[in-house]
LUMVO-420772 format. One line per 3 residues: number of its first residue (from 0); for each residue y, x, z of C-alpha. Coordinates in steps of 0.2 Angstrom, whole numbers. Layout:
LUMVO-420772
NUM> Y,X,Z | ...
//
This chain:
LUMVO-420772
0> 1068,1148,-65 | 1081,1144,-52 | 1096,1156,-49
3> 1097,1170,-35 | 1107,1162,-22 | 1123,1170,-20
6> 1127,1186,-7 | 1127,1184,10 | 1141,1178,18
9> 1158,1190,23 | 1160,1181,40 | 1147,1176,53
12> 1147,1159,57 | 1153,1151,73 | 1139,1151,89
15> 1129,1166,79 | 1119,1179,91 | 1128,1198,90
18> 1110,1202,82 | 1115,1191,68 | 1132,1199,66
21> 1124,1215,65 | 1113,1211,53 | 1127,1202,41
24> 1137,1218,43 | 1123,1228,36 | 1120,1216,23
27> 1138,1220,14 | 1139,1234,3 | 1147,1248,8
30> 1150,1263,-2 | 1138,1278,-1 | 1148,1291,10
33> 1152,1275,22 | 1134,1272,24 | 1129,1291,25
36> 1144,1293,40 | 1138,1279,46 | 1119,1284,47
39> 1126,1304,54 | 1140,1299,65 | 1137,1281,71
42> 1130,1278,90 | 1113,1277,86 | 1113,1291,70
45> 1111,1307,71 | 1125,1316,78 | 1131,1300,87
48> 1135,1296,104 | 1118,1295,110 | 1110,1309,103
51> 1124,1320,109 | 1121,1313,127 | 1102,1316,125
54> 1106,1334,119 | 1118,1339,133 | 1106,1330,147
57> 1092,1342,136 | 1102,1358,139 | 1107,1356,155
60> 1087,1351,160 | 1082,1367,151 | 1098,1381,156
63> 1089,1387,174 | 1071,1387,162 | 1082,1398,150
66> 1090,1411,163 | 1073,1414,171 | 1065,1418,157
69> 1080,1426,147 | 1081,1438,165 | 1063,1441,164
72> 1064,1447,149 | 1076,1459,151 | 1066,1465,167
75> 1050,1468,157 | 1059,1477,146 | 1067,1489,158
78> 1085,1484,156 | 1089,1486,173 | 1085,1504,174
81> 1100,1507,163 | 1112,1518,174 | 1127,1511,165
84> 1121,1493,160 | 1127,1486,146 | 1135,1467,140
87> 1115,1460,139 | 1112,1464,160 | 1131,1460,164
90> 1127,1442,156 | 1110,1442,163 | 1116,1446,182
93> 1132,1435,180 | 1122,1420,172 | 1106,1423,185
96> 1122,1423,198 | 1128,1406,191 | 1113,1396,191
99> 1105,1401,208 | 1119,1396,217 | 1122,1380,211
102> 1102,1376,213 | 1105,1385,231 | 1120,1371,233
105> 1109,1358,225 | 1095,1360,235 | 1105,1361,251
108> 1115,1345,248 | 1099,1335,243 | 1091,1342,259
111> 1106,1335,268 | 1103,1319,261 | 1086,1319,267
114> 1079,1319,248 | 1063,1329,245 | 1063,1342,231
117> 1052,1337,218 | 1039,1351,209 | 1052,1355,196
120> 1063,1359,208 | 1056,1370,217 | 1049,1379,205
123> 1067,1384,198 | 1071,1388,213 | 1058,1400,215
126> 1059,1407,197 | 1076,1411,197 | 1073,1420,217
129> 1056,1428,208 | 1069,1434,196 | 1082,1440,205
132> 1071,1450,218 | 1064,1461,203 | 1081,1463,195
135> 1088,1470,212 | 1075,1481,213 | 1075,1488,195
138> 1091,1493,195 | 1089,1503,211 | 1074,1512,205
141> 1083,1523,196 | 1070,1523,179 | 1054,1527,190
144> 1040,1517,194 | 1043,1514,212 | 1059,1509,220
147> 1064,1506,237 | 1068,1490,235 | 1050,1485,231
150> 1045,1477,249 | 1059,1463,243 | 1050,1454,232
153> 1035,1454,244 | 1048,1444,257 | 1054,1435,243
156> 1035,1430,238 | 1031,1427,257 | 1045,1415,259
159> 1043,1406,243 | 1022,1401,247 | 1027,1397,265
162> 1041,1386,262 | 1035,1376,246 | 1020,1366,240
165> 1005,1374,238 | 1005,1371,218 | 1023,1378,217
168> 1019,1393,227 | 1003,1399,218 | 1014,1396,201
171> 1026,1407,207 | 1011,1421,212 | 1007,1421,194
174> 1024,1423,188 | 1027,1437,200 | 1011,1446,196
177> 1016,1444,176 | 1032,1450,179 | 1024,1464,186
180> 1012,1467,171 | 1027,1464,158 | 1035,1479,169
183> 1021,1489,167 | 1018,1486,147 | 1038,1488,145
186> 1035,1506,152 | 1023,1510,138 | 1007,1504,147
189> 1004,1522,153 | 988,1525,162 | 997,1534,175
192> 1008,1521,178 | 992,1508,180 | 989,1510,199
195> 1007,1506,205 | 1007,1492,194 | 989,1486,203
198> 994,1490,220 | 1011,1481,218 | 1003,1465,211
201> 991,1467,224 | 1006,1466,238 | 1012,1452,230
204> 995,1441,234 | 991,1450,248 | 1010,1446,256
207> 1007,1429,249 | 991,1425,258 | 997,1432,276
210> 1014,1423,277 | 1005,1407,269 | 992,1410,283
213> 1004,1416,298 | 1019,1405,294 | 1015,1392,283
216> 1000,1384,295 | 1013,1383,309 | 1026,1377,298
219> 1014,1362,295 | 1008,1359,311 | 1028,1358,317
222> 1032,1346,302 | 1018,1335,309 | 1020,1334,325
225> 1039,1329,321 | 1031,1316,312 | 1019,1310,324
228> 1032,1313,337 | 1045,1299,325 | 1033,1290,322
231> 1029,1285,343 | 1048,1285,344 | 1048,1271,331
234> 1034,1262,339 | 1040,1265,357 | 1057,1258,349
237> 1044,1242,341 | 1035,1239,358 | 1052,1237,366
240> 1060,1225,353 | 1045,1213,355 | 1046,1216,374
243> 1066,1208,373 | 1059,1195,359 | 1069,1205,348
246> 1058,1204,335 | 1043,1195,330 | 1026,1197,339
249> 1018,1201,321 | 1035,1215,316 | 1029,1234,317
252> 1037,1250,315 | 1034,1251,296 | 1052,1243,292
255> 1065,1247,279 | 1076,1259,288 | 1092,1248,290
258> 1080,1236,299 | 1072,1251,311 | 1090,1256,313
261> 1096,1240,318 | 1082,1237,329 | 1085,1253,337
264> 1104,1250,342 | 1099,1231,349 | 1086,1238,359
267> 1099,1252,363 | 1112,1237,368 | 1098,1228,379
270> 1095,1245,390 | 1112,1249,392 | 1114,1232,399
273> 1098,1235,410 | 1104,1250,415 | 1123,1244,419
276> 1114,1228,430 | 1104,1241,439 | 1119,1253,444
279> 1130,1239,451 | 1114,1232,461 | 1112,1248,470
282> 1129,1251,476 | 1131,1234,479 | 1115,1229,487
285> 1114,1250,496 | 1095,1248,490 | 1083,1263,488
288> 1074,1258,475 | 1081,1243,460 | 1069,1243,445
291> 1066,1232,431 | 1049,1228,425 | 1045,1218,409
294> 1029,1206,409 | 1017,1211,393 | 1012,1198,381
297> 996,1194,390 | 1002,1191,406 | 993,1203,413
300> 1003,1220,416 | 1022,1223,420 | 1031,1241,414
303> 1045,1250,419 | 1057,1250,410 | 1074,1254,420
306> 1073,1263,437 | 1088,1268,451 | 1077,1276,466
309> 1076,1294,476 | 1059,1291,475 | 1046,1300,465
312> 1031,1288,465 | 1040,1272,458 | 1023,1268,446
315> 1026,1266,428 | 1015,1250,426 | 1008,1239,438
318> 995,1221,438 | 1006,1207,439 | 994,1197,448
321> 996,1206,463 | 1008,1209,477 | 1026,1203,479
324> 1030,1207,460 | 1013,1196,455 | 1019,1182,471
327> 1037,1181,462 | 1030,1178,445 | 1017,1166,450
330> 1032,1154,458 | 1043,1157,446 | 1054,1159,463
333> 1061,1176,473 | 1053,1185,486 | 1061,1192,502
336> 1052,1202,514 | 1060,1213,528 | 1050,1223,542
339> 1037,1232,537 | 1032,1229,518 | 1014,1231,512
342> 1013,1225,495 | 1026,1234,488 | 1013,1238,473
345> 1025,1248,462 | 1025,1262,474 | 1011,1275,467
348> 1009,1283,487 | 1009,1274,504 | 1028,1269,505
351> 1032,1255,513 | 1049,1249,514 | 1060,1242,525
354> 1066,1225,516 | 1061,1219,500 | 1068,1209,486
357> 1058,1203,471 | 1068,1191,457 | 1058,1185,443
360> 1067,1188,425 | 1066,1171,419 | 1071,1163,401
363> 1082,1150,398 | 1075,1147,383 | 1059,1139,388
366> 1059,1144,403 | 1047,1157,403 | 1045,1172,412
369> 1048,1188,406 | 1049,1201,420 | 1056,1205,438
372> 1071,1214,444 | 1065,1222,462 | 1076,1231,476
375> 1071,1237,491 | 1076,1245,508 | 1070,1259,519
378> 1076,1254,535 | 1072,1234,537 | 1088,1227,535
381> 1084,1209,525 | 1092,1207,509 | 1104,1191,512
384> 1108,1175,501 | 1121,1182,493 | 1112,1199,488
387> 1100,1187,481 | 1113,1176,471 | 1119,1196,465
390> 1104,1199,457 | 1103,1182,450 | 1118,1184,441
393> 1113,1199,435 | 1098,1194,429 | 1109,1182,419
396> 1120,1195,412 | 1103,1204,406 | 1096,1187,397
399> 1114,1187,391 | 1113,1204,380 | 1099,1199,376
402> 1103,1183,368 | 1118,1193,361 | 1105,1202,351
405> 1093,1188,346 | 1109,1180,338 | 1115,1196,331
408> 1097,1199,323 | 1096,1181,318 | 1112,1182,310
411> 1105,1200,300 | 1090,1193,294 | 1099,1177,288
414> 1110,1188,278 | 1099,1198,272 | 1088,1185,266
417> 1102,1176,256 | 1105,1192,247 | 1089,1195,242
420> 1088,1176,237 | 1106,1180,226 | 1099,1196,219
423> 1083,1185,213 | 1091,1174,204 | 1105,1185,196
426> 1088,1195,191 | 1082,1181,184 | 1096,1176,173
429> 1096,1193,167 | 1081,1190,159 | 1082,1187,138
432> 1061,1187,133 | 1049,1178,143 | 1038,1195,148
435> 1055,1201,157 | 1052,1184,165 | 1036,1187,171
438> 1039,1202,178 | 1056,1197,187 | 1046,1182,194
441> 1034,1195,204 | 1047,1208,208 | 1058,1194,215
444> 1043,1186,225 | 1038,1201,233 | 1055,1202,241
447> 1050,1188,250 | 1033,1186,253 | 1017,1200,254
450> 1003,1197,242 | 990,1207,230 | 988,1198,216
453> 998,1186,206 | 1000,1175,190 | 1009,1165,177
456> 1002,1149,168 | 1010,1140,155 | 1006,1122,150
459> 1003,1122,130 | 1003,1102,123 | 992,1101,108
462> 993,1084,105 | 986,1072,119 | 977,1088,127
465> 983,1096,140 | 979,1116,139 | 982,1130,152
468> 986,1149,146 | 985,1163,158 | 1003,1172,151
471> 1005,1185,162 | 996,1194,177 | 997,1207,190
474> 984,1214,202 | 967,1218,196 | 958,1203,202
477> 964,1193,188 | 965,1205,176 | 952,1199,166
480> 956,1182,163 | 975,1186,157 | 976,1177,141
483> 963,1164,144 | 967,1147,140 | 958,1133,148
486> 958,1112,139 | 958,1099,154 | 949,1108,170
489> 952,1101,187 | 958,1119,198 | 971,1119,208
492> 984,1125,193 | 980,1109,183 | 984,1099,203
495> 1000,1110,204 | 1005,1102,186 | 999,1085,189
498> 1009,1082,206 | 1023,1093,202 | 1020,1103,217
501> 1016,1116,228 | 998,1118,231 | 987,1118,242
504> 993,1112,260 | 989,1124,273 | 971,1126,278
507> 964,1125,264 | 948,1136,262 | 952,1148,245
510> 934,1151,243 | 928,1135,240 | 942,1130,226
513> 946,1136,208 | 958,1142,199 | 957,1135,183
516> 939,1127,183 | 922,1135,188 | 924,1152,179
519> 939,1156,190 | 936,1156,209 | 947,1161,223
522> 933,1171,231 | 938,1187,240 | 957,1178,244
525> 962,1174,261 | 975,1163,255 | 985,1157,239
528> 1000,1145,231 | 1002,1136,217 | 1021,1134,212
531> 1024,1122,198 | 1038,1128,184 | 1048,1114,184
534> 1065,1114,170 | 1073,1100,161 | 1061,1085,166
537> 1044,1094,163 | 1031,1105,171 | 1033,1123,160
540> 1019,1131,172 | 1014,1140,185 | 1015,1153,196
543> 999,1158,208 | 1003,1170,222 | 988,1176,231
546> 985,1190,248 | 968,1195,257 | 979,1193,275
549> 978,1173,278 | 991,1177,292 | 1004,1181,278
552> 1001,1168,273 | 1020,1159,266 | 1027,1144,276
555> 1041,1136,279 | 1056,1145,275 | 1047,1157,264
558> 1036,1144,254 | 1053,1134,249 | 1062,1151,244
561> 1047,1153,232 | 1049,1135,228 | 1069,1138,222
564> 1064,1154,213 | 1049,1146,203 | 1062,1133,198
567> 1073,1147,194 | 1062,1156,183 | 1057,1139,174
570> 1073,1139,169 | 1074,1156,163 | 1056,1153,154
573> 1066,1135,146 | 1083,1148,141 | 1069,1165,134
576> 1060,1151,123 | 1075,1146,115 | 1083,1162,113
579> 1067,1166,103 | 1068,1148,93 | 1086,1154,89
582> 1082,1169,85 | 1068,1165,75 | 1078,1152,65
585> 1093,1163,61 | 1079,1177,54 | 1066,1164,44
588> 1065,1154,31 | 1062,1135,37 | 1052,1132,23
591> 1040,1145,23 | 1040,1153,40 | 1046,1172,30
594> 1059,1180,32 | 1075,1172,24 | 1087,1181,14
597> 1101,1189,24 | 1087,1197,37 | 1080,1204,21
600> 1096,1211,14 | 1095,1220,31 | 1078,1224,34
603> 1080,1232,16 | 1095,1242,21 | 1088,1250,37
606> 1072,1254,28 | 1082,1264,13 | 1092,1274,26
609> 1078,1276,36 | 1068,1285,20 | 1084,1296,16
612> 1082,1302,32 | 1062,1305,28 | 1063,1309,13
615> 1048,1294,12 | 1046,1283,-5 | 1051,1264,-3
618> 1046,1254,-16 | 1053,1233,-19 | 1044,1220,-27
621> 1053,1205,-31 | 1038,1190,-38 | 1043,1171,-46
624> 1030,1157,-46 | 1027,1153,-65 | 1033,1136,-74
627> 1039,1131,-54 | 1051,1116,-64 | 1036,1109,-72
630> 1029,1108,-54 | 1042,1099,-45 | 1043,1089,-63
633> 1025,1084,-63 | 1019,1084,-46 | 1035,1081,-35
636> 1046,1089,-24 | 1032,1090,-9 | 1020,1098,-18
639> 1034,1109,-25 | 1036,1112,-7 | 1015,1114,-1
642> 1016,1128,-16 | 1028,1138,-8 | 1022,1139,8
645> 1005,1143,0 | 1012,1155,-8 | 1020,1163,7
648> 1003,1162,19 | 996,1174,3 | 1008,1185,3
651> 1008,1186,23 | 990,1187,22 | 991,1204,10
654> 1007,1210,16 | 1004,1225,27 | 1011,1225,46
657> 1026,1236,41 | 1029,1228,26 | 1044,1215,25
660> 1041,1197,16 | 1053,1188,12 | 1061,1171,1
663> 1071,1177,-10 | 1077,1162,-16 | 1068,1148,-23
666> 1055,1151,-29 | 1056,1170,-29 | 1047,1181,-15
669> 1053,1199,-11 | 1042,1213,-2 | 1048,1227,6
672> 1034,1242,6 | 1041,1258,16 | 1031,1274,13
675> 1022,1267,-4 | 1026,1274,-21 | 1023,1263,-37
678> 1005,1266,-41 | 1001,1259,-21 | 1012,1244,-22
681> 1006,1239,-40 | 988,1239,-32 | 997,1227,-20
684> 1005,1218,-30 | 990,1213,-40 | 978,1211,-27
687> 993,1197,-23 | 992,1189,-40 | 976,1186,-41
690> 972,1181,-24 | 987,1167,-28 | 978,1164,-46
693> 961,1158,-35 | 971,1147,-24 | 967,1130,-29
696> 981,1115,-22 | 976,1098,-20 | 986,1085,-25
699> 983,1066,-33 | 985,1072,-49 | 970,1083,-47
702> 970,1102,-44 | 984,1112,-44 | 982,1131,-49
705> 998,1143,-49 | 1002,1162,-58 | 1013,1172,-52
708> 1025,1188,-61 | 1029,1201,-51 | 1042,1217,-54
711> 1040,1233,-43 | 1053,1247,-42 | 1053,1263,-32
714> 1065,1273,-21 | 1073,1284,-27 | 1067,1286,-43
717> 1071,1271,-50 | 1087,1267,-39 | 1097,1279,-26
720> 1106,1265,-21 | 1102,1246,-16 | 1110,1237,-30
723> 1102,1249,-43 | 1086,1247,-34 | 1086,1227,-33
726> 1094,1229,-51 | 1077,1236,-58 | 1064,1228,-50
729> 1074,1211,-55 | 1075,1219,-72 | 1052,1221,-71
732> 1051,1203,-67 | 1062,1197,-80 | 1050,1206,-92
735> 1033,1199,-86 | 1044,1184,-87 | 1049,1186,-106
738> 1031,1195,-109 | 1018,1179,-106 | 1020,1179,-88
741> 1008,1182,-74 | 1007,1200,-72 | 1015,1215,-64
744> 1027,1226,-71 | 1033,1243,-64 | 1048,1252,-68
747> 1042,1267,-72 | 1031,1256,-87 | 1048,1255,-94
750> 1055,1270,-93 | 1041,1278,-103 | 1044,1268,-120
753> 1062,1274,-119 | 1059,1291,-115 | 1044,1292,-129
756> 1057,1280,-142 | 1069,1294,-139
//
């Protein structure tokens, strides 16, 4: 038998993980008040930091629970009639006091912020008024059954149903009406006493359903049509920022607000600039009427959009196909007209004025028209070159705001975008497993493109095949083939890894490709990518990004952003796999996949604290392969080595899920069995012996068969502390050892000859 390797090491090594460090701290023995100050008093024990943070976030979260109901109480009893109140009320009406005006201040500062009071909330709230409203009138009611101060809790009830949800304000009814039954209980439950207490729970729905009925219904109906009345403002303020090319054709109203905001002030910017040009073209040019009107996408209809005129029937939207504003457009060129004007279409009446002067907004940019600036005359007095070159200019200062904007908004959305992008990525390198991966590779891709459904494959090389898994998803069209792993197949994931790179080109029709092969089609998709994971020379993956909208479709711009992130989150998959491989190598055995002798030491010491704490049994087995020299002598060192990891995939194999298997050291095995006494582990450890006495090893000597002796002890019984416990189970496998070998001992076995010897 070989000797127990030595303890586990004072110092960490250099380069180990902090989880390592941990666990070699726990590992070294510390004396029993250390360890119990250490499970009460350290962060994670039981009076530590966190717990005490979690029991004062737990009393202030139940303090306004407490006061309403501590109040109530004292109402239903009658404490309030009490002509001279004693220290209970006084606390009560001080503490009631208290804690509704702070929620008063809370709500009113959230309400500033333009944050919504959640249920909870509002429920407090009402409670403690509720409360308040009954206190105030007990104690006016000078002990009888009525008081004068009764209509106020009908106002208060009336107020509460019509200002808050609907949920919130039939609670509230119920508590109202209880406190009004605890009242009438608390009184002696006199029959005589029953009609008031009926009639005065009866106010309180009746109260509740009138001001829910009168108030509440035009509340709503002003809350929406606030709404509505935002929401055209935010679409009037949309219309116009695609009017000004401010925005793109495809942009809406549904923004973040920074972005409705920021659209607001350009488009703010752009009229003020309008509406200066206008104002220095009608003193200048002594007109009666200067307008600007803006050409709709179509090219078919021209709105108003800033007017200077004493006239009343300046029309707010006119064909541009007709008349001198439709002439002016047509050209491209500027229209002057004196005499008597007839196709001055933009007057709703018969007007005709004097002189006319249409100048088409044209932009430089392409040179496309976007509108007219139009001034005209009463009496026919023509408009001259330089009142045309006036209007020119201004028309140039307009384009010029403008362009201001565009480059302004350009600038915006460029920023903007290169903080997501940074955010991404510092999102991604945050990442430790690869599931935090996966889901900061969808988060992160949303922020730049709009899709449904997506996915992460990963390339799995068993040999010379080539093997897709589906590792992650999100959406519920792919749902049921996460986990599924696909050997060859010709889908576009299996392109995406072949060509290392982004699949499929544009155009390409989702509905008649696959996925992975023929059980996965793209039916039901108006467009999707494939994105290789690319890291340290090799294809990892993939990701698949998939939308029912084939204009959302990502190009461009957007489908190289996804590009840098896959690579990005490749590399994140590459550092979450090694982090693992580390991990795994600084906890396990390399010979036999268990768990190595210092992560036992530790796993071992968290599971006896964790039973002090319990009051659960623990019991240790510690087990030696029999005559293991003669192996290695007769067979060889590497069928030495196959018997230990046979071994070890028995002892897996038997082990429960919360049971810890470990190499002990050589050719000894330790299990670590929480909540089992020592009748249940010896079933176990038998079942283990002769499993391993079945197991037949081939070698070319012949068969190999092996025995096993194994030692149980229990906590606490046969050792409070670690050392004793290790001590006596050792102790059992040393006497199977001495006493023929393959068989269990348990300490309590040996601890009856004694007793019975003495």
């Amino acid at each position: 038998m070989t000797a127990r390797p030595p303890g586990a090491p004072q110092r960490a090594p250099i380069g180990a993980t902090p989880t390592v460090r941990r666990r070699l701290a726990l590992q070294r023995p510390r004396p029993l008040l250390v360890r119990l100050y250490a499970v009460l008093f350290s962060d994670g024990g039981t009076f530590g930091a966190l717990a005490r943070r979690r029991t004062a976030r737990l009393a202030l979260r139940s303090l306004t629970p407490t006061v309403v109901v501590g109040t109530g109480t004292l109402v239903a009893l009658g404490a309030f009639d009490a002509a001279a109140p004693g220290w209970p009320q006084t606390l009560a009406t001080a503490a009631l006091a208290a804690t509704l005006g702070v929620a008063v201040w809370r709500r009113t500062a959230r309400a500033v912020a333009g944050e919504a009071a959640t249920w909870r909330e509002q429920l407090e709230l009402g409670g403690l008024f509720v409360v308040a409203a009954h206190a105030m009138t007990q104690a006016v009611s000078g002990g009888r059954a009525d008081s004068p101060l009764q209509p106020l809790v009908y106002l208060v009830m009336a107020f509460l149903v019509a200002f808050m949800a609907r949920p919130v304000g039939l609670a509230l009814v119920i508590v109202a009406v209880a406190i009004e039954v605890a009242i009438w209980q608390g009184r002696g439950a006199r029959p005589g006493e029953l009609p008031e207490a009926v009639m005065h729970s009866g106010f309180v729905m009746l109260f509740a359903v009138l001001y829910h009925a009168v108030l509440a219904g035009p509340v709503g109906a002003a809350r929406r049509a606030e709404e509505r009345a935002v929401e055209r403002r935010l679409k009037e303020i949309a219309d116009r920022a695609r009017e000004f090319r401010l925005t793109a054709s495809g942009a809406d109203a549904s923004a973040p607000d920074g972005d409705a905001r920021w659209t607001a002030a350009s488009v703010a910017e752009v009229e003020n600039a309008m509406r200066g040009a206008l104002e220095v073209a009608e003193v200048a040019l002594r007109s009666h009427t200067c307008a600007v009107y803006l050409l709709d996408a179509a090219g078919e209809r021209l709105s108003l959009r800033e007017c200077r005129s004493s006239s009343d029937s300046i029309a707010r939207a006119v064909s541009a196909r007709e008349g001198a504003l439709g002439a002016a457009i047509a050209r491209l060129t500027s229209v002057r007209l004196h005499g008597e004007v007839k196709v001055a279409t933009y007057y709703r009446d018969a007007t005709r004025p004097g002189a006319l002067l249409v100048v088409p907004l044209v932009d430089r940019r392409g040179g496309h028209v976007r509108g007219v600036i139009v001034a005209d005359r009463r009496e026919p007095l023509p408009f001259s070159d330089e009142d045309e070159k006036l209007v020119r200019t201004l028309c140039a200062e307009i384009f010029r705001a403008l362009e201001a904007e565009r480059v302004m908004g350009d600038i915006k959305s460029t920023r903007d975008e290169k903080e997501r992008f940074y955010s991404a990525i510092d999102r991604l390198n945050r990442t430790k497993t690869p599931d935090e991966v996966f889901q900061a590779i969808v988060e992160v891709a949303r922020e730049i493109v709009s899709f449904q459904d997506a996915a992460v494959t990963l390339v799995q090389q068993d040999g010379k095949q080539r093997a897709h898994r589906v590792a992650a998803v999100h959406g519920e069209r792919w749902r049921a083939i996460e986990g599924k792993r696909v050997a060859g197949g010709d889908g576009f994931v299996q392109k995406a890894v072949e060509l290392d790179a982004t699949l499929p080109a544009p155009g390409v029709d989702p509905a008649r490709t696959t996925l992975l092969d023929a059980s996965t089609p793209l039916k039901g998709v108006g467009w999707f990518r494939v994105l290789p994971l690319r890291a340290a020379g090799e294809v990892l993956g993939t990701v698949v990004l998939a939308g029912a909208a084939r204009e959302h479709a990502p190009t461009g711009d957007h489908v190289r952003q996804l590009e840098v992130i896959a690579g990005q989150a490749a590399q994140s998959i590459l550092r979450a796999r090694l982090y693992e491989e580390a991990e795994r190598l600084a906890t396990t055995d390399g010979l036999t996949g268990l768990t190595n002798h210092r992560t036992f030491q530790a796993r071992l010491d968290e599971h006896l604290a964790l039973a002090a704490r319990s009051g659960q049994k623990v019991s240790l087995l510690l087990c030696d392969v029999d005559h293991f020299k003669s192996v290695n002598d007769t067979y060889g060192h590497p069928v030495g080595d196959e018997v230990l990891r046979g071994v070890a995939r028995v002892l897996a194999g038997d082990a429960r899920q919360t049971d810890v298997v470990a190499r002990y050291g050589g050719e000894e095995f330790a299990i670590v069995m929480p909540a089992t006494d020592g009748a249940s582990a010896v079933v176990i450890a038998e079942r283990i012996r002769e499993r391993l006495a079945a197991v037949t090893f081939q070698t070319e000597q012949g068969p190999l068969r092996v025995t096993m002796s194994l030692g149980v002890a229990t906590w606490p019984e046969d050792g409070a502390r670690k050392p004793e416990l290790v001590e006596r189970a050792d102790a059992c496998l040393y006497h199977a050892k001495r006493h023929g070998r393959n068989q269990t001992v348990l300490a309590a076995a040996l601890r009856a000859p004694r007793r019975a010897a003495g």
